[in-house]
C-alpha positions as CSV (number, residue, x, y, z in Angstrom):
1,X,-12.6,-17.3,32.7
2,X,-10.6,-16.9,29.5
3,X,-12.3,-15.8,26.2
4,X,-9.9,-17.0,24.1
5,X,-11.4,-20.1,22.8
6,X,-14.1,-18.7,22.1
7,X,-13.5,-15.8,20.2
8,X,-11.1,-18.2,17.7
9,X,-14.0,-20.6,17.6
10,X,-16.1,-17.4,16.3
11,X,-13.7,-16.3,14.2
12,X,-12.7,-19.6,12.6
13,X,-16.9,-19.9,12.0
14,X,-16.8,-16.6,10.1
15,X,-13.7,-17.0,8.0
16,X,-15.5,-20.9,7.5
17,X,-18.3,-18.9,6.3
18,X,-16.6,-16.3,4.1
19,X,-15.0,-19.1,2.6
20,X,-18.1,-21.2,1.9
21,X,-19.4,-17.8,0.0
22,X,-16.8,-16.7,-1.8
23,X,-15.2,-19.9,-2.7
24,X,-18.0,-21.7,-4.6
25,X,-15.7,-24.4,-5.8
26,X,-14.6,-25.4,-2.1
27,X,-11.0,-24.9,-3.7
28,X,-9.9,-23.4,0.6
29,X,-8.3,-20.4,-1.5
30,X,-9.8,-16.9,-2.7
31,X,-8.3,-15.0,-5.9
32,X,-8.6,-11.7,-6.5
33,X,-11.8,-12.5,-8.1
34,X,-13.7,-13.8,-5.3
35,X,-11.9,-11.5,-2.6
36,X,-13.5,-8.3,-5.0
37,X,-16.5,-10.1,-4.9
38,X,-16.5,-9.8,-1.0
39,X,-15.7,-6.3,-1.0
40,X,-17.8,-5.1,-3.1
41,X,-20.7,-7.1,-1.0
42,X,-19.2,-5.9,2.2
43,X,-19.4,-2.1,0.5
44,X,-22.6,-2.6,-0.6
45,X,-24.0,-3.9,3.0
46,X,-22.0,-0.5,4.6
47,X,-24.1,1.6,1.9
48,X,-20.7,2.8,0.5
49,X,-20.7,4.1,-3.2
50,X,-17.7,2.1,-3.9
51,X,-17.0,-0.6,-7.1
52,X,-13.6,-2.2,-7.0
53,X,-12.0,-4.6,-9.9
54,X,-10.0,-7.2,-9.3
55,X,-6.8,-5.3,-10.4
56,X,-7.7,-2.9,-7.6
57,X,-8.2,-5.7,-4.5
58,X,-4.6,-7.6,-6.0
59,X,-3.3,-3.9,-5.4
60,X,-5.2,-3.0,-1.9
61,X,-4.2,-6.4,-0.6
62,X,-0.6,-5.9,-1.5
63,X,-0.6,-2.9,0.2
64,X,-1.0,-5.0,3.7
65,X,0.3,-8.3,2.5
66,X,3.2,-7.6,0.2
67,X,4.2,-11.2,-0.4
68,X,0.4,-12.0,-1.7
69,X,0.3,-14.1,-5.0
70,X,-4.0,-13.4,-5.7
71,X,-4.2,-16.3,-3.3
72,X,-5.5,-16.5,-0.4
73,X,-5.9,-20.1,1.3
74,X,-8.1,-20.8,4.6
């Protein structure tokens, strides 16, 4: 039986999900703003002593993504 399907349809329900938190104004893109928001969350849940800014996720993002413009869109 192939997985596939069903690990996008989990996936697409937790990015759907990470959207509908971080992205209070249904807007389908994250800024730097509400990606530090989800670190800092994601951090906190992982008991790590760690505080970014928003300058530092524009900067940690563009690390992996060099062509990121502090949006992300779903």
């Amino acid at each position: 039986m192939n997985q596939t399907p069903i690990r996008e349809d989990i996936l697409r329900s937790y990015i759907e999900e990470i959207f509908n938190r971080y992205d209070p104004q249904r807007t389908g893109n994250l800024n730097a703003n509400n990606i530090t928001a989800f670190f800092n969350d994601l951090f906190r849940s992982v008991e790590l002593p760690i505080t970014l800014m928003a300058q530092q996720s524009y900067d940690a993002i563009r690390v992996v993504y060099p062509n990121y413009t502090n949006l992300i869109t779903k």
